[in-house]
C-alpha positions in Angstrom: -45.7 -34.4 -32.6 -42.7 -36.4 -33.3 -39.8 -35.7 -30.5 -35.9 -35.9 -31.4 -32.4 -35.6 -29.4 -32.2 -32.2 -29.8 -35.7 -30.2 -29.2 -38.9 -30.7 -27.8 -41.8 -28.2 -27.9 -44.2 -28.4 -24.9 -47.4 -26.8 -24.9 -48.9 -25.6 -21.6 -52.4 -26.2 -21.4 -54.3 -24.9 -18.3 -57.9 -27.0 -18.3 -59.4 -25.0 -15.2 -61.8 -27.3 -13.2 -64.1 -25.4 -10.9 -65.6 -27.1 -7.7 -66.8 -26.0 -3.9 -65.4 -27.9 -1.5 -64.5 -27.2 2.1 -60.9 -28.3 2.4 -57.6 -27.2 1.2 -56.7 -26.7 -2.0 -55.4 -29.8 -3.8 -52.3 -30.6 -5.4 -52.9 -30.2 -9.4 -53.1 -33.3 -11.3 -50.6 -33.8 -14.1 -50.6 -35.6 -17.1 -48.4 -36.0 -20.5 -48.8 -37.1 -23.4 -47.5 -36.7 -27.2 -45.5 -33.9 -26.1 -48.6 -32.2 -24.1 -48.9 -31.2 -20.7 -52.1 -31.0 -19.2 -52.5 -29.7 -15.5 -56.5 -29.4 -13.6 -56.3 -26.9 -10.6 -59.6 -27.6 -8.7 -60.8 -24.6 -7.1 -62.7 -24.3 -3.8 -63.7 -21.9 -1.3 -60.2 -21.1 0.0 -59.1 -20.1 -3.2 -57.8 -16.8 -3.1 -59.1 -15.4 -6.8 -58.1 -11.7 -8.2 -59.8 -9.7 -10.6 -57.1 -8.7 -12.8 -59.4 -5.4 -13.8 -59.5 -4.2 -10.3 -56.4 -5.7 -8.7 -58.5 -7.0 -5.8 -59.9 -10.4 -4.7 -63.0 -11.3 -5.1 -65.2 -14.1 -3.5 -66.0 -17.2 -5.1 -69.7 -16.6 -5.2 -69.0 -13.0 -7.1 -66.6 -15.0 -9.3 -68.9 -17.2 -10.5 -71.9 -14.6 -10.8 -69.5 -12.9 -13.0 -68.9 -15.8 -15.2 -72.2 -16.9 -15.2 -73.5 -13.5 -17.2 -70.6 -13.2 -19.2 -70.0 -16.5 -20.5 -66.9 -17.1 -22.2 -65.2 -13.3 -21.9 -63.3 -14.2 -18.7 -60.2 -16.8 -18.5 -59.4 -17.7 -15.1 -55.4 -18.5 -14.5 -53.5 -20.2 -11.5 -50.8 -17.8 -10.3 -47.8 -19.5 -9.5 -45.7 -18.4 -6.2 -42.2 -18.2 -5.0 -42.5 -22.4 -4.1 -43.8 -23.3 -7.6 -47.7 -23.4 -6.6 -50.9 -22.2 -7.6 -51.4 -20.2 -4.7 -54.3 -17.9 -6.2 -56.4 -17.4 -9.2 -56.2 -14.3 -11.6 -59.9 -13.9 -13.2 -59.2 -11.8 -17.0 -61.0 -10.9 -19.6 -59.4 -13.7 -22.9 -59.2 -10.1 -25.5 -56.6 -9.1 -22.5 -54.7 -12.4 -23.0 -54.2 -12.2 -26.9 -52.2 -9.8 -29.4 -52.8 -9.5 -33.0 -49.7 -10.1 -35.2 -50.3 -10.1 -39.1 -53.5 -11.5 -38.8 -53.1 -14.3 -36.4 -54.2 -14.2 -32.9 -51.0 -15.1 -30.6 -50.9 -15.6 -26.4 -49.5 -12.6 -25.2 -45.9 -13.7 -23.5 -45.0 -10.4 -22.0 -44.9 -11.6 -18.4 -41.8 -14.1 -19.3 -38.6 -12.7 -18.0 -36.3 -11.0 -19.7 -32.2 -10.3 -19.9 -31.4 -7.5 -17.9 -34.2 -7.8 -15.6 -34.4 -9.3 -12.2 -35.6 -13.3 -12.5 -38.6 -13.3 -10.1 -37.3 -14.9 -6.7 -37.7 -18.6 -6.1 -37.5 -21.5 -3.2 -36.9 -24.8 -4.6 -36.3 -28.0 -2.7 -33.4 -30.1 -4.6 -33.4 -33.8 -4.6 -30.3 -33.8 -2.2 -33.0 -32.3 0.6 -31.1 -29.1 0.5 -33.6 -25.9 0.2 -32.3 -23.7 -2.7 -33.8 -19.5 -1.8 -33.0 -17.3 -4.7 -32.5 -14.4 -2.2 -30.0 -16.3 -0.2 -28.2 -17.6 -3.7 -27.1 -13.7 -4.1 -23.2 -13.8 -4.7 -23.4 -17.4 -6.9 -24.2 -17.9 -10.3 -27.5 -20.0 -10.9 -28.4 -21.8 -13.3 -32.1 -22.9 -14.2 -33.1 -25.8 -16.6 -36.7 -26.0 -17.5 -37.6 -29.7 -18.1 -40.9 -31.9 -18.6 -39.3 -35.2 -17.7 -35.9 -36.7 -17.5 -36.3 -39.4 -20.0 -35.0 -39.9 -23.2 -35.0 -38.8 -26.0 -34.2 -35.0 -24.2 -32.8 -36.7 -20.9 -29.4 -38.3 -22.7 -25.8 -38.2 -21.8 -25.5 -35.8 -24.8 -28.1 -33.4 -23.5 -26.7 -33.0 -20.0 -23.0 -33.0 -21.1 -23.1 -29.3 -22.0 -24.5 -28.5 -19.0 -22.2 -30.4 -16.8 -19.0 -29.4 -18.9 -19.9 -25.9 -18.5 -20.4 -25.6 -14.7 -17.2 -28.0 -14.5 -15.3 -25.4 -17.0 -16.3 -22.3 -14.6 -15.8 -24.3 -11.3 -12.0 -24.7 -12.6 -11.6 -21.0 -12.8 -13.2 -20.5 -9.4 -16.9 -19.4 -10.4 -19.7 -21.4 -8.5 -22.9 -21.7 -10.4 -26.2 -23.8 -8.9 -27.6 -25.3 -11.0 -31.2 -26.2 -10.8 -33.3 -28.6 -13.1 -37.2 -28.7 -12.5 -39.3 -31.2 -13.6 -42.5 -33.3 -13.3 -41.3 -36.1 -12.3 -41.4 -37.5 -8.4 -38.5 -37.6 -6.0 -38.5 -41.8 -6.8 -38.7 -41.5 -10.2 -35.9 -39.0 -9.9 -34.1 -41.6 -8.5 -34.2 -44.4 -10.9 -34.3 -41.6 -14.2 -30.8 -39.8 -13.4 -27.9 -41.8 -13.8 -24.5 -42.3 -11.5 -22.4 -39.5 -13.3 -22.7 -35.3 -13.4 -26.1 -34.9 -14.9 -24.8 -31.1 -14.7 -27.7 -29.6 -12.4 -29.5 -30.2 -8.7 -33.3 -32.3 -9.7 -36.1 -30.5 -8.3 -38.7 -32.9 -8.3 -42.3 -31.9 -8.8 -41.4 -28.5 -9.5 -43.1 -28.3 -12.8 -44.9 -25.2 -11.6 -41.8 -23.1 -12.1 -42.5 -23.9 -15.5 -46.0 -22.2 -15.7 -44.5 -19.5 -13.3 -41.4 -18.0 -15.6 -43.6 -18.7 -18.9 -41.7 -21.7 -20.0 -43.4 -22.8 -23.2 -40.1 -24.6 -24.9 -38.6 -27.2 -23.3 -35.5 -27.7 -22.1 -34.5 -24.4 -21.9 -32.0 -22.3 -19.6 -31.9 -18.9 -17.7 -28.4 -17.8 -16.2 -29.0 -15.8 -13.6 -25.4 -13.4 -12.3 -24.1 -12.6 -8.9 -27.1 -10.0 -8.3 -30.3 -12.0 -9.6 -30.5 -10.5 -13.1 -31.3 -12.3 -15.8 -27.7 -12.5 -18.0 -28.8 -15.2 -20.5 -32.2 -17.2 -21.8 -31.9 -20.0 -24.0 -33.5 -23.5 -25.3 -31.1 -26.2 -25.4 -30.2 -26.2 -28.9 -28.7 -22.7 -28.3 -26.7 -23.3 -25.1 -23.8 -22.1 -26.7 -25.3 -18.5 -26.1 -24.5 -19.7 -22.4 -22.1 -21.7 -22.2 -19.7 -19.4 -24.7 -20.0 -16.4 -21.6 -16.9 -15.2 -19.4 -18.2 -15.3 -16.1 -16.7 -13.4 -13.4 
């Protein structure tokens, strides 16, 4: 995939590793590469795993009897919490995942969030060491960017300049807005990737998850949330006018 300054599309590939071990669940391991994320959620007897045809859990041992004499019907997902993490597993059948549109077999994206609809509540813990609640954000503006990496050719003066002339623009006028930008990379490399000037956003280091957990398959992109915690504007960054051209009271 070749990259340039303006759009990048990242692909979100879940490769599920199963294994029985006896501790707690793992951190994910995360790679990149050409554009790809990759992400392994190892699975062990702690998991918490819900079969999405009855709405309850189920054990691991049932789980895998399951898969074992229906081999290849059932997908297992992570589902990703309030923190960004793949707290439990939702077992479901792959013709439940896909929709037919003229002839071509396309994921089914209905769980993304929509305008108009209340974002689904988050806790995310900036760079500045300050925890950022959704529910206690209610009153302020917020602003979400959905990144892989903050490194060029997307991670550029140009890029962030919108962002931080639009929050500067509002904060004139007397409008807060937090902004928020998540991303894979570590609190260190946070460090050394965003420059001495107003990137325009908080970094939320390994907070990638929040990718996977509002359906985040373009990259960057942006979701204004208002005063109450509805959804008033989606967009990738090549459309930020769509947000940054709003009268916010």
């Amino acid at each position: 995939m070749n990259f340039n300054k303006t759009e990048i599309f990242t692909f979100l590939i879940f490769t599920l590793s199963f294994y029985i071990s006896n501790g707690q669940p793992p951190e994910p391991k995360v790679t990149r590469y050409n554009g790809k994320v990759s992400q392994q959620f190892v699975m062990n007897r702690e998991t918490v795993i819900i079969n999405h045809s009855t709405g309850k859990k189920i054990s691991y041992e049932a789980y895998d009897e399951l898969l074992r004499r229906n081999p290849g019907v059932y997908k297992t997902q992570p589902i990703f919490d309030k923190y960004g993490k793949p707290s439990s597993f939702e077992l479901i059948k792959r013709s439940q995942l896909q929709i037919q549109e003229n002839g071509a077999v396309m994921q089914n994206s209905d769980l993304m969030p929509e305008i108009g609809e209340p974002l689904p509540p988050f806790i995310m813990k900036g760079l500045d060491g300050k925890e950022y609640n959704s529910e206690k954000l209610r009153g302020k503006y917020i602003l979400l960017g959905f990144w892989v990496k903050y490194e060029k050719p997307l991670y550029t003066l140009a890029s962030t300049k919108v962002i931080s002339n639009f929050i500067d623009e509002n904060k004139r006028k007397g409008i807060e807005i937090v902004s928020l930008g998540t991303t894979l990379n570590t609190s260190e490399e946070c460090l050394e990737a965003i420059p001495k000037r107003n990137c325009g956003f908080v970094p939320v280091p390994d907070s990638y998850g929040f990718n996977h957990r509002y359906k985040i398959s373009e990259t960057p992109f942006f979701i204004l949330v208002d005063k109450k915690g509805i959804i008033r504007e989606m967009a990738p960054h090549t459309e930020f006018s769509k947000i940054s051209d709003l009268n916010l009271r």
